[in-house]
N, C-alpha and C positions, 0 to 999 in steps of 0.2 A: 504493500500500500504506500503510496506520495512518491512511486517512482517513473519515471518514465521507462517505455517499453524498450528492446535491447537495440542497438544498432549495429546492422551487417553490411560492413562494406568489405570491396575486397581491397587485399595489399598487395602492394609494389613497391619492392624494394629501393627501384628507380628513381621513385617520386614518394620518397617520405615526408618531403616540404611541401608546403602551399603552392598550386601553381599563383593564385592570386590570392588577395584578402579584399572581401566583398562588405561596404559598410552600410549599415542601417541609419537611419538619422532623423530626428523630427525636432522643431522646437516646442512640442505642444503635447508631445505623449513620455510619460518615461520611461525608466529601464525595462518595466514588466512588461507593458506592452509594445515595446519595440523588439523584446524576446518573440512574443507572441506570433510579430508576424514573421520575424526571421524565422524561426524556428518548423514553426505550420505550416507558414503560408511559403514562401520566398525561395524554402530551401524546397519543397515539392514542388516549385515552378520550375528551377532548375534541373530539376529531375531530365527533361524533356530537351536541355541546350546535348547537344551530342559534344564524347570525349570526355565530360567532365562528370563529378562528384563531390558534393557539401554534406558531409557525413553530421557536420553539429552547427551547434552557436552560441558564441562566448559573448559575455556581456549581460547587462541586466539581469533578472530573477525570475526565477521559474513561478508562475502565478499560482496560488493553491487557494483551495473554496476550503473555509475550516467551519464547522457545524458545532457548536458552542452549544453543550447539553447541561441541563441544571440535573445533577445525581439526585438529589429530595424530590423534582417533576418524576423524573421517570417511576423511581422506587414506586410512589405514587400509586401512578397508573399500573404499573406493573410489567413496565417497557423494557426489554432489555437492549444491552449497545447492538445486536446483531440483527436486531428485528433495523435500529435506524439502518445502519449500514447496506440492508439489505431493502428498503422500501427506496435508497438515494440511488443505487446501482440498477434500480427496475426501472427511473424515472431518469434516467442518464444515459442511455443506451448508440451508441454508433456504430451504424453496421455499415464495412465497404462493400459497396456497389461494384467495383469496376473502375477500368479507365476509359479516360477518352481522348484518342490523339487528335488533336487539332491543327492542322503546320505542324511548326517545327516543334511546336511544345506539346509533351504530356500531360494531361489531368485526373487527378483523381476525383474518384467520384464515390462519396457518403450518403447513406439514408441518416441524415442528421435528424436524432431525436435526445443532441443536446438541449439543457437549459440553458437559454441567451442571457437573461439578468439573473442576479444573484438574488434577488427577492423572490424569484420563483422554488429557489431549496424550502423559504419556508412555508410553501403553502403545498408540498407531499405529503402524502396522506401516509403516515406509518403503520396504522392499525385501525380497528372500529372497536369502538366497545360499548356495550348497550346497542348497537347501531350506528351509534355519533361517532365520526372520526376526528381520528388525532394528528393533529399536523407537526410539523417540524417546530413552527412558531407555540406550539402549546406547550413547550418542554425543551425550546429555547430559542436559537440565533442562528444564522447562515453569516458568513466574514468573509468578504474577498481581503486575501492575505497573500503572501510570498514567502519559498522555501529560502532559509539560509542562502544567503549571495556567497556563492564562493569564489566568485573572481570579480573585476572591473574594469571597463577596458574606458578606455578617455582619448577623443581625440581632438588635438586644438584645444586641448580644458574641457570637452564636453565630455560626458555619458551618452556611450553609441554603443551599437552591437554592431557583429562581425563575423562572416561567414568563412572562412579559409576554403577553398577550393582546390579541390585534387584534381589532378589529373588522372584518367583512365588508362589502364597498361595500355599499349601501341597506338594510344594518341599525339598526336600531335603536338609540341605545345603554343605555335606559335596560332596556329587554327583553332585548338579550343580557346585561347586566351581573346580571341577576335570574333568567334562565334557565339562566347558569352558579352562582350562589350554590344555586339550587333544584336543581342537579344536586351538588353538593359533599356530601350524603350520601349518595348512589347510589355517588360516587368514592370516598369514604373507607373503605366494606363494603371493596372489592376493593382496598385497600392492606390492608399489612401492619400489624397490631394497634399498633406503634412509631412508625407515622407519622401525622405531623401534617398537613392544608390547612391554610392560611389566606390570604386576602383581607386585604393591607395597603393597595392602594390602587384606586379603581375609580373613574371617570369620572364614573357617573350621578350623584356627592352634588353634582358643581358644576352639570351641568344642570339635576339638581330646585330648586338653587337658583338658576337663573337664571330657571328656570320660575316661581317663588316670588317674587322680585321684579319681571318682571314683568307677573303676575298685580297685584301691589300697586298698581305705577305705573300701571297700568290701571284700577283699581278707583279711585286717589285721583285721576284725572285725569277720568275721570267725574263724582266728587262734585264737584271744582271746576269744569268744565262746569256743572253743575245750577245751582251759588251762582252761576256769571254770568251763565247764562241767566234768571234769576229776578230778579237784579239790574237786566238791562238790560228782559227784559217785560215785569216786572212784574205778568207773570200766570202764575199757578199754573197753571195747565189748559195752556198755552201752551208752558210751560217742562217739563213733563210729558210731552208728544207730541213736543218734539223732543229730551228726555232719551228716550227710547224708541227713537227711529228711528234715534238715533247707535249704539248697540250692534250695531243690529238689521243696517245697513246692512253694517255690518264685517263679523258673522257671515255675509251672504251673499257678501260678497265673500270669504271664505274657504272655504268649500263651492265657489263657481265657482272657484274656483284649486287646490284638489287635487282636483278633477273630472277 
């Protein structure tokens, strides 16, 4: 009881860091409910961006309904704690439906027969006795509350949540890291007018630039190839044919090798 359900993703050795860190933000909701919709909402939209996976969400407080029972009410009545516990789990019920692919994204899809407001815990009916029944409110209180915060994330000074993104075994990273920026207007329609995305840190800016250098080292190590092939031939035509052949040669041996 007051845990959340286990979470199964798979591992890769190759990518045990973030590919990116995905941030939640609003000025007008706090930590709880900015968990809420990381967590629920945000991280099952991404479900559906290919290449990638948001296994959690740091930040803010896990929200929990606490039901404040008077021991003297119940004795009373003659209620025990398994009859409440058991009249809130019958009147709580979420059953998955199914998915529905839409485009590029995934959705899940619930027969939601949650309670929306917390004033509705106290009007469950527990038992009847004589006929009359007994509610939640007759034996005590319903509490929108929060589980122990065990972490804080702050960004700029503020309280945000934050989604870390993995990468999928034989993905990409330069393609999921772009294929989730290219979905983050699709996401931000379906959040609430108050909240914010953003991409503070993402992977692909060090590959492009490893890519970038080297591209470079390659480029200037050919040029200096040429200046000593030319130095030692001493013929243009000469120095020309096998500046030609060295590129050429690579390029085949890279086709034969992702063949």
């Amino acid at each position: 009881p007051g845990t959340l359900p286990p979470m199964v993703q798979p591992f890769d050795p190759t990518a045990s860091k973030p590919l990116m860190l995905l941030t939640v933000s609003s000025e007008q909701r706090n930590g709880k409910e900015l968990y809420d919709i990381a967590y629920y909402s945000l991280r099952q939209m991404l479900s559906g961006v290919k290449g990638v996976i948001a296994p959690a969400a740091y930040g803010g407080s896990k929200r929990r309904i606490h039901i404040y029972v008077d021991p003297a009410k119940i004795e009373a009545l003659g209620i025990s704690q398994t009859q409440i516990s058991k009249a809130i789990q019958q009147n709580t019920t979420m059953i998955p439906s199914g998915i529905a692919d839409i485009g590029n994204l995934t959705f899940a899809i619930d027969a939601q027969g949650t309670i929306k407001n917390i004033e509705e815990f106290n009007d469950i009916v527990i038992t009847h006795k004589d006929g009359i029944p007994i509610f939640i409110k007759d034996i005590g209180v319903a509490s929108d509350a929060s589980a122990i915060q065990t972490n804080i994330v702050r960004i700029d000074g503020k309280e945000q949540v934050y989604l870390p993104i993995f990468k999928r075994k034989g993905a990409n990273t330069i393609a999921s890291v772009n294929a989730v920026k290219n979905s983050l207007p699709l996401l931000a329609e379906r959040m609430p007018d108050d909240v914010n995305l953003n991409v503070i840190f993402d992977q692909s800016s060090y590959v492009k630039n490893a890519i970038s250098s080297l591209t470079y080292a390659a480029f200037g190590g050919l040029v200096l190839v040429i200046i000593v092939l030319l130095l030692f031939l001493g013929n243009y035509r000469s120095a020309l044919i096998v500046s030609i052949s060295l590129p050429l040669s690579i390029m085949v041996a890279f086709i034969v090798l992702s063949a």
